[in-house]
N, C-alpha and C positions, 0 to 999 in steps of 0.2 A: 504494500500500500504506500501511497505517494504524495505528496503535494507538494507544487510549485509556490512558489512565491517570484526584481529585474537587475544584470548590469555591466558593466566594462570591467575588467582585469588587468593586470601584468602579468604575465606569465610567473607562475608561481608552482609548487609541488602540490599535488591532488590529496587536500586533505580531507579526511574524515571525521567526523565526533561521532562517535560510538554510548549511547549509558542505556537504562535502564530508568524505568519508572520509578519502580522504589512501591514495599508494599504497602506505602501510608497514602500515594495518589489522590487525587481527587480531583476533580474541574466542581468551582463551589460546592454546595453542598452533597455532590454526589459522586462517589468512589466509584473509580476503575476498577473494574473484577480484577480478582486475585488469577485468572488466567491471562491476563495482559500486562500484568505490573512486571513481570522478571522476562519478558519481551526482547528482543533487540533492537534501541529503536536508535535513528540517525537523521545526521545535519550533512550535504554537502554541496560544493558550487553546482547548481545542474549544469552547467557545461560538464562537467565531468561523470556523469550519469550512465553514457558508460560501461565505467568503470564496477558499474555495481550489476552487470552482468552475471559473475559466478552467488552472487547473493538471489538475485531473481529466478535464477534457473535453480532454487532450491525450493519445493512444493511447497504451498502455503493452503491453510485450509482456509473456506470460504469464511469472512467475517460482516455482520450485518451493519446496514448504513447507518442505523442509528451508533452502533458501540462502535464503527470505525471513526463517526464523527467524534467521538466523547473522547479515544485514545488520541486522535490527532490535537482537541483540544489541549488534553494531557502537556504532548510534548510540544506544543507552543509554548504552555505556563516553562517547561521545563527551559527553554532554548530563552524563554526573557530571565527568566531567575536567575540561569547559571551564564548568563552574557554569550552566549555560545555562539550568537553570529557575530558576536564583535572577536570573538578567537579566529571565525573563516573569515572575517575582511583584514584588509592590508592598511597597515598604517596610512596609507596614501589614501584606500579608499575612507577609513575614518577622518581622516584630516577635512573634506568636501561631504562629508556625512554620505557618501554615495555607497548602499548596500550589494552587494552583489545579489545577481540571482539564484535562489538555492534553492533545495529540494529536504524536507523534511520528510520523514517516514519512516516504518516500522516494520518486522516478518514477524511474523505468527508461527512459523515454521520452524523457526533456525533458533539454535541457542546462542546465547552470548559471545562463546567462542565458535562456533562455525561461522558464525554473522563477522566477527574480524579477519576470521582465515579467506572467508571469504570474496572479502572487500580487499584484505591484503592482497590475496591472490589477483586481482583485477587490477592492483597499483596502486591503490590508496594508500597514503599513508595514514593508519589509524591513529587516532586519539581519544583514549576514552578519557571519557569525563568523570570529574572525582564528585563523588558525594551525592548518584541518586542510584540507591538500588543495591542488593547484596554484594556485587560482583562491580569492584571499581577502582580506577587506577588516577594520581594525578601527575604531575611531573617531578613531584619529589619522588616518587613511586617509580616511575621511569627512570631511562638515564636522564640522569640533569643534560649531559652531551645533546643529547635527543629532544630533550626541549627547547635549550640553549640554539640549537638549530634550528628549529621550528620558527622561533620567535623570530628569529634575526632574517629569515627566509621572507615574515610576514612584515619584519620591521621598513621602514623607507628611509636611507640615507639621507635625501633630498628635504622630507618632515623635521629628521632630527637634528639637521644644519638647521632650518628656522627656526624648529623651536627653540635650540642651542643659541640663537643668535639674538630672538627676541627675549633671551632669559625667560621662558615659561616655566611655573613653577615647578610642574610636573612634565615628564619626559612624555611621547606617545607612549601609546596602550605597548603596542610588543618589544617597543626599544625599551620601556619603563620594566617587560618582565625578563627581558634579555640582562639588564641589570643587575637584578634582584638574583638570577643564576650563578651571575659573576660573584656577587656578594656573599653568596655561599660557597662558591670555591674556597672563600678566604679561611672558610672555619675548617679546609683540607690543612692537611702538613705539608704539601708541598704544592700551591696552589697554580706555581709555573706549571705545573706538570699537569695541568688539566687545560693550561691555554694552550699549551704544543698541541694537546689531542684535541681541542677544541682546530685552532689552524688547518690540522691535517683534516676533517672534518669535513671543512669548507673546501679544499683545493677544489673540487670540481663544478663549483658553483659560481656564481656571477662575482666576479668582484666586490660588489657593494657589499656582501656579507661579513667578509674581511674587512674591512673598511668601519662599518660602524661596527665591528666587535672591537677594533684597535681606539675609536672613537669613546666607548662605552669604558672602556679601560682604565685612558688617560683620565676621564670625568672620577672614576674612582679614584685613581692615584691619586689628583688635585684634593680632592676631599677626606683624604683618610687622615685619620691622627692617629698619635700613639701606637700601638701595639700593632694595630693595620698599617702602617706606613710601609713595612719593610716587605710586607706577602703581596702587599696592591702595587708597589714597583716592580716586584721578581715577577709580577704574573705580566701585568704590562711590558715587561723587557721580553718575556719569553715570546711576543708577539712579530711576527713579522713586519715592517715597517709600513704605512701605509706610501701608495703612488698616487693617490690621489690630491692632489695639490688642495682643496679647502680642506681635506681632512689634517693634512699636514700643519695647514696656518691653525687648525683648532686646534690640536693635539697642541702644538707651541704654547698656544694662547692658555692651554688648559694647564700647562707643565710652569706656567709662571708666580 
């Protein structure tokens, strides 16, 4: 089961939000049956639709219009609660509030883990969502590497020079959680050694990934005191240098 919701893109990796209802459900006062709640249900760009071929070609039994409308209202509550289309759009496209077009829905058929294997199998990159339903993963839960990559994939170089430049208070949505990643390396012992494997990570991707993780770095360096001072330079130095000439004058600007 399906529904669409419109919009323009940058070429980005095909991702997925994977969760589960959760057995407390409800659309106002009235609960989703306990046979719909532990479901597989999903968020993704419908350009990418697809992709979710080896999930469709998995038998689903017939479900009636009324409870398929009440499960679909479900996971709208669920997709505004847990920001979950702000996870699928691209800093760029929150920067102009402009949503992509996406595809919500659910199998009846498939359990939680065939529903990933399945989606993986097609080239999704899964992500489940933490916090609805028995079976759930967040990015602490995952590799940090794995997140760390996501974010920076969804992040926009171009947003986070303005925002950078207009001094806004808060960084974007995925350079802000691309941050937060780095900032937990630091609680590692050796926290170089999670930007080498972060670098090598990125080699096959577009340059801008490297670029505002060297970006996102320096911003930590500048601001560490005390105890952090000495792991937020080792991890910044372990960085490859950036070529991109504004990120250059920032990095400068940020190291003063």
């Amino acid at each position: 089961m399906q529904s669409d919701t419109v919009s323009a893109r940058r070429p980005i990796r095909p991702y997925v939000h994977v969760f589960q209802l959760g057995p407390d459900a409800r659309v106002g006062a009235t609960r989703v049956p306990p046979t719909m709640t532990a479901i597989p249900c999903f968020v993704y760009r419908a350009a990418d639709a697809e992709r979710a071929r080896h999930l469709d070609a998995i038998e689903e039994p017939a479900v009636d219009d009324a409870l398929g409308e009440l499960v679909f209202q479900a996971i709208e509550g669920v997709v505004e609660r847990r920001s979950i289309l702000q996870e699928l759009c691209t800093d760029a496209e929150l920067s102009v509030e402009l949503a992509p077009a996406h595809t919500n829905g659910c199998h009846a058929g498939a359990s939680m883990e065939e529903a990933i294997a399945a989606l993986a199998k097609g080239g999704f990159v899964v992500h489940v969502v933490d916090g609805e339903g028995p079976l759930h993963r967040d990015d602490a839960g995952a590799s940090a590497l794995d997140a760390l990559e996501r974010h920076l994939d969804l992040a926009s170089l171009e947003v986070l020079l303005r925002s950078i430049a207009a001094r806004d208070e808060e960084l974007p949505v995925h350079a802000a959680s691309a941050s937060e990643i780095l900032e937990g390396a630091l609680e590692r012992p050796a926290p170089e050694a999670f930007a080498v494997r972060a670098a090598r990570r990125l080699v096959d991707h577009h340059p801008e990934l490297l670029h505002t993780l060297v970006l996102l770095a320096a911003r930590l360096a500048s601001d560490a005191s005390g105890e952090r001072v000495a792991p937020t330079r080792a991890l910044l130095a372990a960085l490859p240098a950036a070529k991109d000439g504004r990120v250059k004058k920032a990095v400068a600007a940020a190291s003063r």
